[in-house]
C-alpha positions in Angstrom: -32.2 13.7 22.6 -32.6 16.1 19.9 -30.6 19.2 20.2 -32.7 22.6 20.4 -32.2 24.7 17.4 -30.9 28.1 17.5 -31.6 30.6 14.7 -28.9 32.7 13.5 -29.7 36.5 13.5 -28.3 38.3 10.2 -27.0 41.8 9.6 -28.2 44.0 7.6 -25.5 43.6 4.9 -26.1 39.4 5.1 -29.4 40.1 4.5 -29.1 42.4 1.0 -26.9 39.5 0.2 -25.1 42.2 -2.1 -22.1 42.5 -0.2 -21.1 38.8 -0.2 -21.6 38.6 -3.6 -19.5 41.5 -4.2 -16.6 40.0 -1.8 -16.4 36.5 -3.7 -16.2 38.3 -7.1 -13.8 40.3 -5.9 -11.4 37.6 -4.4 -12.1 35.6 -7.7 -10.7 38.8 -9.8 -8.0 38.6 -7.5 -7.1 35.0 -8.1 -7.3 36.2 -11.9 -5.2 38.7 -12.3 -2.1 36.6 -10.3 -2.4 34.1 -12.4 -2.4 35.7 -15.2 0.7 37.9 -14.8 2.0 34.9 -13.0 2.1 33.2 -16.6 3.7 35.8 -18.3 7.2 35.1 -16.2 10.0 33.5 -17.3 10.8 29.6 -16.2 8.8 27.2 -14.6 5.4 28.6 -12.9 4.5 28.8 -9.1 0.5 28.5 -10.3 -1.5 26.0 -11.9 -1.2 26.7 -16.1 -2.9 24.6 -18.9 -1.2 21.8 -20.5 -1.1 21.6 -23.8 -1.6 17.8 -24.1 -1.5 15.8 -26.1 0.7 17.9 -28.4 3.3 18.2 -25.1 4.2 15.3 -23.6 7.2 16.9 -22.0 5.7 17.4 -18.2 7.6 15.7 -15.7 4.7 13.1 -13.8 5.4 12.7 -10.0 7.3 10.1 -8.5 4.6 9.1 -6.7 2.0 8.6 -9.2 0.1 5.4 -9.6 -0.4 4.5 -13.1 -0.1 1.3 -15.1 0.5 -1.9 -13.3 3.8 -4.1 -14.4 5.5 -7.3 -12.9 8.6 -6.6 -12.3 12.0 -9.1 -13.1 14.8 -9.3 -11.1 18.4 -8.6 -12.2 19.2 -11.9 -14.4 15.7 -11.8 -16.1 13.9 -14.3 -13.7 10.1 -13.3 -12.7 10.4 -11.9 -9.1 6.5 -13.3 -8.5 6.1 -16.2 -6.0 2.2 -16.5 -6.3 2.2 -16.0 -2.7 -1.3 -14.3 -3.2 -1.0 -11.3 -0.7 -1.4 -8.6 -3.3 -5.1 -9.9 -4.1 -6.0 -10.6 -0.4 -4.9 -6.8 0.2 -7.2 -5.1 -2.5 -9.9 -3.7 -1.4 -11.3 -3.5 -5.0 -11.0 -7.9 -5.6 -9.4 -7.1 -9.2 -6.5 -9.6 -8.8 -6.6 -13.1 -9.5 -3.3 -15.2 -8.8 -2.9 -18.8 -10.1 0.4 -20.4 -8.5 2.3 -22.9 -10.2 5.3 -25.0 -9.1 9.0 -24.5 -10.7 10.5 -27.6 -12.4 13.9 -28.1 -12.5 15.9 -26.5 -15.2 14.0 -24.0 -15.0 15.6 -21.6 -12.4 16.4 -19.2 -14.9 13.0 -18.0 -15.8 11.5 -17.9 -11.9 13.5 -16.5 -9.0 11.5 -18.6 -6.4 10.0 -22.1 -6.3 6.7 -20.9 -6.6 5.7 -18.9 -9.3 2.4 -17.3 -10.8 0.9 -19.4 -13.3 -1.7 -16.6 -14.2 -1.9 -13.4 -12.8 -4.9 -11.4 -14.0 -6.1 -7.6 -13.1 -9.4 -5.6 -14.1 -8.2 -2.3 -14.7 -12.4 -1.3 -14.8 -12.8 -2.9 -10.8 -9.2 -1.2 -9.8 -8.9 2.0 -7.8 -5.0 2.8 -8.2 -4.8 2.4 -4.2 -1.4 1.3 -4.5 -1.9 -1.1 -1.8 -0.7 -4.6 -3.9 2.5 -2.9 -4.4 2.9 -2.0 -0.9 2.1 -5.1 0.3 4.1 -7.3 -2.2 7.0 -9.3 -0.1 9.4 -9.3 -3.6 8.5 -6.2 -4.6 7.5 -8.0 -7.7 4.2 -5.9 -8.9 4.7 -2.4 -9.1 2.3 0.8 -10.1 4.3 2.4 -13.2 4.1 6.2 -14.2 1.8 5.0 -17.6 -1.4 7.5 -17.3 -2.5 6.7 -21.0 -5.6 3.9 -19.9 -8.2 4.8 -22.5 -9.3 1.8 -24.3 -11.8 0.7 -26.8 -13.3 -2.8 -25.4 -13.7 -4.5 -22.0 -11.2 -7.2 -23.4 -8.3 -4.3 -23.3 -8.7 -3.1 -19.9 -8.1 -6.9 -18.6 -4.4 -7.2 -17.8 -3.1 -10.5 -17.9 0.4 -12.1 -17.3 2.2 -11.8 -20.6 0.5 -7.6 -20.8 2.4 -7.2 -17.1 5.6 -8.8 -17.8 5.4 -6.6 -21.4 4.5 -3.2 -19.3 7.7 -3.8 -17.5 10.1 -4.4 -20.4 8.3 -1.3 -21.7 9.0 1.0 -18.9 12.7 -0.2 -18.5 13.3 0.6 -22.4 12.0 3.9 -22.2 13.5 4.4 -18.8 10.6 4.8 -17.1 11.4 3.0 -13.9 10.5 3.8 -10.2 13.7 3.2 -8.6 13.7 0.7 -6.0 12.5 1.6 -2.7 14.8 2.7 0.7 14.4 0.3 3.3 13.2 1.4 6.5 15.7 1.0 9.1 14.6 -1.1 12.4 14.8 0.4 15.6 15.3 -2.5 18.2 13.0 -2.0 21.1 14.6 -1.0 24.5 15.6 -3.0 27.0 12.9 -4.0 29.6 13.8 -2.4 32.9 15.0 -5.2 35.6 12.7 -5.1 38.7 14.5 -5.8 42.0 13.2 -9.2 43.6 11.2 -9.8 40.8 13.3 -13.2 39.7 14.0 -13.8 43.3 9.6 -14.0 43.6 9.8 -15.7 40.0 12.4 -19.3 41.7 10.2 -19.0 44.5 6.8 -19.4 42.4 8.5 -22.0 41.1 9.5 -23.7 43.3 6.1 -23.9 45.6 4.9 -25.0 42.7 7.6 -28.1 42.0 6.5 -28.8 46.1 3.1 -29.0 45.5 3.5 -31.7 43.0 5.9 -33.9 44.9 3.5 -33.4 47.7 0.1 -34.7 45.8 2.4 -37.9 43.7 3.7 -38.9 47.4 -0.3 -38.6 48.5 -1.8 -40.5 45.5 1.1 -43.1 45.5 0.3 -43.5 49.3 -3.5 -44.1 48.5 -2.3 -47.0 46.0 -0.4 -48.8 48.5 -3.4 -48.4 51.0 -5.9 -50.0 48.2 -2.9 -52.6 47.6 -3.0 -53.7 50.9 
C-alpha cells in the first residue's frame, strides 16, 4: 500500500531561500577562519592541513592501514605459508590464487609446514584492501603492510606473485616497516551449565525403560522362532 504524501508547508524565510544560503556561508567562513589560525600554532595540528607530498615523506601512516600485501617468514627464515587456501576462499574480491605443493625432505629449512605454496598469485587491480586474507590466515603468514605507493605503469606490475611477496617482506623488515605481531585474544571458558535436580535421576530411568523394552521384544521374537521351529 502506497503511503499518502504529505506536503511540507515552508516559511517565509525557506521560501526567499536567502537565509539558508546566508547560514551555510556563514558556518563555511567559520570552518575557515579555525583552520586557518589553527595552522599558524606551534606543534602538531588538531585540524586537517595539506601535506606536502611527495617532497615530505615524514607523516607517520596508521597502524592500521592496509597497504601492500607481503608473505611473511617466520623467525629462522622458513616461509610461514601452508597453502591451506583460506585466504582466497575468504576474499570477497577472488584475487588470490594458491597452488600448494608438498615439502621434501631436506628441505625443512626453507618451509615451516609440510605443505607449502607452490604459487601464490594476487591482482592488486581485482583487490579491495579488505584486509580480510590477513584476518583469516591460520599462520599469520600473509599480511597487509603500510606500502601506499601502488601506481604502476602496466597490468603485468600490478600482478603480485610469490617471489614480489616474499621480496615485500624482506623489504619492509629492512626498512623497519613491520606491523608488530598481533595480541591474542584471551578465551573466556563458558560457564558451567546449571545442575537440574532429578534431571539425571529422569535421565537412568529413560534409560533404563528403554534397555527393558529391548530385552522384552528379543525374548518375543526369539519366542516366535521356537514356535516356527517346532
Amino acid at each position: 500500500m502506497a503511503r499518502p504524501v504529505v506536503k511540507k508547508k515552508y516559511t517565509l524565510g525557506e521560501r526567499i531561500y536567502l537565509l539558508e544560503i546566508l547560514k551555510g556561508m556563514a558556518l563555511t567562513w567559520k570552518h575557515f577562519v579555525f583552520n586557518v589560525k589553527a595552522s599558524f600554532r606551534p606543534g602538531p595540528h588538531t585540524v586537517p592541513t595539506c601535506w606536502q607530498y611527495p617532497e615530505d615523506r615524514t607523516r607517520e601512516i596508521s597502524p592500521v592501514y592496509r597497504g601492500l600485501h607481503m608473505l611473511c617468514l617466520d623467525e629462522k627464515g622458513r616461509e610461514k605459508c601452508i597453502a591451506c587456501g583460506t585466504c582466497a576462499k575468504t576474499c570477497p574480491a577472488h584475487c588470490i590464487t594458491v597452488k600448494k605443493g608438498k615439502r621434501k625432505e631436506g628441505e625443512e629449512d626453507k618451509y615451516a609446514g609440510k605443505m607449502y605454496c607452490a604459487s601464490f598469485d594476487i591482482d592488486l587491480l581485482h583487490c579491495i584492501f579488505c584486509g580480510l586474507c590477513q584476518e583469516a590466515c591460520p599462520k599469520e603468514a600473509i599480511v597487509l603492510g603500510r606500502e601506499f605507493e601502488l601506481a604502476q605503469y602496466t597490468r603485468e606490475e600490478c600482478h603480485l606473485d610469490k617471489q614480489k611477496l616474499l621480496a615485500n617482506y624482506r623489504k619492509a623488515k629492512e626498512e623497519g616497516k613491520l606491523r608488530p605481531p598481533r595480541k591474542a585474544v584471551p578465551v573466556v571458558p563458558a560457564p558451567p551449565k546449571p545442575e537440574v535436580k532429578g534431571a539425571s535421576s529422569k535421565a537412568t530411568e529413560v534409560k533404563k525403560g528403554q534397555v527393558e523394552v529391548k530385552k522384552a521384544t528379543k525374548k518375543a521374537k526369539n519366542a516366535e522362532k521356537a514356535k516356527s521351529g517346532d
